[in-house]
C-alpha positions as CSV (number, residue, x, y, z in Angstrom):
1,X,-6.0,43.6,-36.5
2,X,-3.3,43.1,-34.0
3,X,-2.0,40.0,-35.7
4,X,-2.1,38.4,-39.0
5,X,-1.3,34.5,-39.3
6,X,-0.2,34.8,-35.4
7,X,2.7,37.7,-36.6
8,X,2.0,41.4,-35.1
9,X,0.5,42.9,-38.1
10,X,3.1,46.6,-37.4
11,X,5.8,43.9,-37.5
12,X,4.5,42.0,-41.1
13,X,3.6,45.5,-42.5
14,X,7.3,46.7,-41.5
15,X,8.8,43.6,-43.2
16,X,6.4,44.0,-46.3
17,X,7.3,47.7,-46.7
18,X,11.1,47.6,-46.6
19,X,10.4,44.1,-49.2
20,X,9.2,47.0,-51.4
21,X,11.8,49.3,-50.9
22,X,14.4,46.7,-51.6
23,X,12.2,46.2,-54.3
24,X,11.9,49.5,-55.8
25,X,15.9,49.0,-56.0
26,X,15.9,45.5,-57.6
27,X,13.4,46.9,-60.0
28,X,15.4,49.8,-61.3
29,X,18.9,48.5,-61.1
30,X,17.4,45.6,-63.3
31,X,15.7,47.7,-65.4
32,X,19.3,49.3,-66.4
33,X,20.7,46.3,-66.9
34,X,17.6,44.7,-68.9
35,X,17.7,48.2,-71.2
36,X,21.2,47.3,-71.7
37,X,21.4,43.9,-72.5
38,X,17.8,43.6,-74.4
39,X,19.4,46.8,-76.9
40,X,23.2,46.2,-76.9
41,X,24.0,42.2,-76.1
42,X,26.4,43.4,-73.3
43,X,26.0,41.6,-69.8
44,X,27.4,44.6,-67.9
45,X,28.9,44.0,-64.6
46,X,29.8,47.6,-64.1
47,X,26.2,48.7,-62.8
48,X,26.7,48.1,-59.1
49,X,30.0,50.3,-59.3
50,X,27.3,53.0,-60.9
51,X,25.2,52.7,-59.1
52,X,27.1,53.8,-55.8
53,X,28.9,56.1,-58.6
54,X,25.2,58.0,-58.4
55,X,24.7,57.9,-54.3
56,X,28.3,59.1,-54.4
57,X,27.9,62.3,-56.8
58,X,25.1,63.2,-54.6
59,X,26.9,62.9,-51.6
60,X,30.0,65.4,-53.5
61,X,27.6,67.5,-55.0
62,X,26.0,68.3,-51.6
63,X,29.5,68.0,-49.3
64,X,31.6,70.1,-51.7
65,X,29.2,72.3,-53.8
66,X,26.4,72.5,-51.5
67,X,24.0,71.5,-54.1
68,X,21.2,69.5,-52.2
69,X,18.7,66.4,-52.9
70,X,16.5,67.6,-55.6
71,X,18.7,68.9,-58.1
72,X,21.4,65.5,-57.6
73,X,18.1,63.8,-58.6
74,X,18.7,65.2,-61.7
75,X,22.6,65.9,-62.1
76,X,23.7,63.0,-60.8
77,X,22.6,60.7,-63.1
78,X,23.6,62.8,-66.2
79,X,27.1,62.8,-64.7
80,X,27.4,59.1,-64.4
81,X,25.6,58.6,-67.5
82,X,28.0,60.4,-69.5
83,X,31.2,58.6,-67.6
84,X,28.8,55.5,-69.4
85,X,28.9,57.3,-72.6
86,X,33.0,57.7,-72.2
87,X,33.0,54.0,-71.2
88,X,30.9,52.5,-74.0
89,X,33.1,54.5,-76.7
90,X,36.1,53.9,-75.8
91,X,36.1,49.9,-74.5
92,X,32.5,48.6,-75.0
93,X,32.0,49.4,-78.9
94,X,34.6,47.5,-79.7
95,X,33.5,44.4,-78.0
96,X,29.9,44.3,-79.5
97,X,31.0,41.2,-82.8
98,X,32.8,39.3,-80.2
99,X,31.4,36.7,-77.4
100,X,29.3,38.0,-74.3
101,X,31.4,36.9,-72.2
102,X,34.2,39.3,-73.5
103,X,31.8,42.2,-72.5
104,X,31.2,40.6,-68.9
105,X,34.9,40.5,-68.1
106,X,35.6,43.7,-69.5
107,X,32.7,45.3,-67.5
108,X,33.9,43.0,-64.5
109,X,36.9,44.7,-64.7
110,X,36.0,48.0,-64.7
111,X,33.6,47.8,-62.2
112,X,36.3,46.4,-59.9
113,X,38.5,49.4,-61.1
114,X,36.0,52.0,-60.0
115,X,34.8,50.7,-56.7
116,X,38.5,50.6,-55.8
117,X,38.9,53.7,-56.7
118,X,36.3,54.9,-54.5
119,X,37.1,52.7,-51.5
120,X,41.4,54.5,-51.6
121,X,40.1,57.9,-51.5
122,X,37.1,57.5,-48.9
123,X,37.4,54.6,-47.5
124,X,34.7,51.8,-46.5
125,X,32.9,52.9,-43.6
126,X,29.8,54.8,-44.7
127,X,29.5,58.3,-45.1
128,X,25.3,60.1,-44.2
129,X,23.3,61.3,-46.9
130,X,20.8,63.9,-44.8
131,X,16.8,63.4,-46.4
132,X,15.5,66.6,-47.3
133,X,13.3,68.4,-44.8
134,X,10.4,68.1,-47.4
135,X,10.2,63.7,-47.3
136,X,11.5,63.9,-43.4
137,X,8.8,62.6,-40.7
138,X,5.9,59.5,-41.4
139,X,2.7,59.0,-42.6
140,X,0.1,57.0,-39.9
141,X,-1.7,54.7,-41.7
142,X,-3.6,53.2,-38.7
143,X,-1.9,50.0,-38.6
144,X,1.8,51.1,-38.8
145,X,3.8,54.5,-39.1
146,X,5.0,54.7,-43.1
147,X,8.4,57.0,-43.4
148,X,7.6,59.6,-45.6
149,X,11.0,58.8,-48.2
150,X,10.7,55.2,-48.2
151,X,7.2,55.7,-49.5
152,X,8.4,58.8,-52.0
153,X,11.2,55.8,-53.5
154,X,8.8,53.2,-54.0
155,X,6.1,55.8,-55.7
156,X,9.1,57.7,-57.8
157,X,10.9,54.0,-58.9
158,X,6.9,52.6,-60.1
159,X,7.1,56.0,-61.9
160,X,10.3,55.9,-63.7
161,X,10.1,51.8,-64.6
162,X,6.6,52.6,-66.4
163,X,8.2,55.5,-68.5
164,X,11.1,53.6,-69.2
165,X,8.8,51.0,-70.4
166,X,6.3,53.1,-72.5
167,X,9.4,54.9,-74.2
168,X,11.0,51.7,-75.3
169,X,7.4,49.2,-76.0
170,X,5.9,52.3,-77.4
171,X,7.3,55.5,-79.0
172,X,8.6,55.7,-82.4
173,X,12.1,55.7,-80.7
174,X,11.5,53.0,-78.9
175,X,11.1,51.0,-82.1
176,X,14.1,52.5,-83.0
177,X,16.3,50.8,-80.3
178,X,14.4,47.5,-81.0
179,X,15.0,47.7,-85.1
180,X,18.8,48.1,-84.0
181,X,19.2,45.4,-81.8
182,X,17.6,43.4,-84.8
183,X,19.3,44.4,-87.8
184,X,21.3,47.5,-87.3
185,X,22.1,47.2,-91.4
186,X,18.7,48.0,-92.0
187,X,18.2,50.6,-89.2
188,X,21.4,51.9,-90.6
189,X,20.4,52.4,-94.5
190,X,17.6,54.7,-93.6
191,X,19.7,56.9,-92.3
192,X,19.6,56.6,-88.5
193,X,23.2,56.4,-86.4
194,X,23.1,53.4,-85.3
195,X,26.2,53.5,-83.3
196,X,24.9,56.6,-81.5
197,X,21.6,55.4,-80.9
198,X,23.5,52.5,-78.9
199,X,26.0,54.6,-77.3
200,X,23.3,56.9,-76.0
201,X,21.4,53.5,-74.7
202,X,24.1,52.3,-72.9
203,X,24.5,55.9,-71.0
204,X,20.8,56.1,-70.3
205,X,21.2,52.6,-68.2
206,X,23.8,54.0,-66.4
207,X,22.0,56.8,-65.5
208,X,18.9,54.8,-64.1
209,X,21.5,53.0,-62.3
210,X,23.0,56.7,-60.8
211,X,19.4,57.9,-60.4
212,X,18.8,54.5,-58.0
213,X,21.8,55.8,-56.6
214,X,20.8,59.1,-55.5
215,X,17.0,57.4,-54.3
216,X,19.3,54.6,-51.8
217,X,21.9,57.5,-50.6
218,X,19.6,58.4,-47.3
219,X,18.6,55.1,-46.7
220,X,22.0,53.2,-47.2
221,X,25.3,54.7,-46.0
222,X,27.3,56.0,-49.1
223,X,30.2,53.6,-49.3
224,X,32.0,51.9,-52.2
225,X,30.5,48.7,-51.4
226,X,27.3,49.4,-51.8
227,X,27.0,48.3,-54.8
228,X,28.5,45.2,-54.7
229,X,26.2,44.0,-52.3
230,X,23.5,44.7,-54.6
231,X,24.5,43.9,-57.9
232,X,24.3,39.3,-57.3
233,X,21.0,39.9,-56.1
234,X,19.9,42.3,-59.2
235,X,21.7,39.4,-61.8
236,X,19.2,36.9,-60.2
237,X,16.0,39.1,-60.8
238,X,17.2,39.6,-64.4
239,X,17.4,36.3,-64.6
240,X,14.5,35.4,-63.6
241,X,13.0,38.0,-65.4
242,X,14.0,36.9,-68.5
243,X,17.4,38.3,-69.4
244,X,17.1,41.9,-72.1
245,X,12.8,42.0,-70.8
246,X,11.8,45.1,-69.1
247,X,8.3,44.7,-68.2
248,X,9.7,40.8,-67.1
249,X,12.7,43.0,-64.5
250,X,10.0,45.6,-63.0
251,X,7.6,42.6,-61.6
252,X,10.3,40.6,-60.9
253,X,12.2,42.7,-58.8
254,X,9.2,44.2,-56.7
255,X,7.8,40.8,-56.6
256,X,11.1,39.3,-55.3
257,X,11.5,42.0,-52.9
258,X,8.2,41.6,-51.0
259,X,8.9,37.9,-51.6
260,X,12.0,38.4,-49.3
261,X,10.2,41.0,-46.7
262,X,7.7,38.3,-45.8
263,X,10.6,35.7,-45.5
264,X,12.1,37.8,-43.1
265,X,9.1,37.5,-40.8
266,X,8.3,34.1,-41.8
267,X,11.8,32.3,-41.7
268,X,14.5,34.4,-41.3
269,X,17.2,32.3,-41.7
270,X,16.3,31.7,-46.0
271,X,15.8,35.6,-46.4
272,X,19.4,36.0,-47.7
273,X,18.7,32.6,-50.0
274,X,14.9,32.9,-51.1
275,X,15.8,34.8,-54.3
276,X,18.3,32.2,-55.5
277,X,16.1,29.5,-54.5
278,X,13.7,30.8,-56.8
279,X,16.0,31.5,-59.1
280,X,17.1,28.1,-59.7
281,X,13.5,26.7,-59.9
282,X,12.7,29.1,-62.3
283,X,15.8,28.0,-64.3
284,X,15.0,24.0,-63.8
285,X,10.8,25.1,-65.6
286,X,11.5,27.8,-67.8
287,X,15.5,28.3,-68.7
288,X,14.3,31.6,-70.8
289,X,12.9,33.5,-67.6
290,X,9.6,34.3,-66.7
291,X,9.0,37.0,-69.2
292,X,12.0,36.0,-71.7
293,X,11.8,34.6,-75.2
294,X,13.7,31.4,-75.9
């Protein structure tokens, strides 16, 4: 098994696994933005700014509190998800009657606002991000040597995109969320706060976008543009997807990512194009997305 299709099979595995781990982040950024959308009608450009909002918080709540990985896992995205919350009351309410693309400039805006931020007090070159002793090392697998926390992100981002997904296809809440974004009269009248219900949506996408965060801090250098490299890519997979489907952004970004692994090794040169290539053919067959409803 020393080479598959006349490519070094340690080489094709390499490019197949870090096609996953770009995957795991396509999956869960577009998730948050699919949870958002699908529940609230807002497009919302801010989630690359929060989601180097999240590696960021880490990377404070270990430099300047001494708080390490496992417990930013946790307060990291409940910190960015409530600057979400803050957001969503105070600009994005008031935006929900009007067009979409009101909300897009808006959250354009502000995501512009915060990565600026950022960048004037720390400045763009990256800052490390240490992995904790217990993901350190690799796992032999025979035919390549696996990192031990590139494996933990892929395994933990499958986990956390099938929970989102059970919780909003099927738990009485769930229903909730989806009777809103239907008639929120109705969802109103029996007595549930509708406004709250979408507030408290809007922060829990933020805080899968922080909790992506805190996953890509060790791998990627914390800096404030690490989002913005992410976030054109993560529009396309919704898209594709089928824009407000969650099931549709979970395939789509893992399959895009492995997608974009093997063009790596096959062509190198489309491996920064491939995912807008298939984009636009998707577009040209089926306008709604693979997993969208016209």
């Amino acid at each position: 098994m020393d080479e598959i299709f006349g490519i070094p099979a340690p080489l094709l595995f390499g490019q197949l696994l870090l096609g996953l781990i770009n995957g795991a982040f396509y999956a869960l950024l577009s998730l948050g933005l699919a949870v958002i959308f699908g529940m609230l009608n807002v497009i919302n450009f801010t989630h690359g700014a929060q989601f180097m909002m999240g590696a960021f918080v880490a990377w404070m709540l270990l430099h300047y509190l001494g708080i390490g990985y496992w417990w930013a896992l946790l307060l990291a995205p409940l910190i960015v998800g409530f600057t979400g919350v803050v957001i969503e009351k105070t600009m994005i309410s008031r935006l929900y009657k009007l067009d979409h693309l009101y909300g897009l400039l808006l959250t354009f805006g502000v995501g512009l606002i915060i990565e600026g931020l950022f960048r004037n007090q720390y400045g763009s070159s990256g800052m490390p991000y240490r992995i904790p002793p217990e993901l350190q090392g690799a796992w032999d697998l025979g035919f390549m040597f696996m990192p031990v926390y590139r494996g933990w992100v892929v395994i933990v981002a499958i986990v956390m995109c099938l929970a989102t997904w059970l919780v909003i296809e099927k738990t009485k809440l769930g229903s909730y969320l989806r009777a809103a974004t239907e008639n929120p009269a109705l969802v109103q009248a029996f007595g549930i706060n509708v406004p709250r219900m979408m507030t408290l949506t809007y922060g829990a996408g933020v805080a899968l976008a922080a909790f992506a965060g805190v996953l890509a801090a060790p791998i990627y250098s914390v800096n404030p543009q690490m989002g913005a490299n992410l976030i054109i890519i993560v529009f396309a997979v919704v898209v594709i997807g089928g824009m407000g489907s969650i099931l549709g952004s979970v395939v789509t970004g893992f399959g895009l990512g492995v997608i974009e692994g093997f063009t790596r090794v096959f062509y190198p040169e489309a491996s920064a194009t491939v995912i807008f290539v298939v984009m636009a053919i998707v577009l040209l067959l089926r306008p709604a997305g693979l997993f969208g409803r016209a």
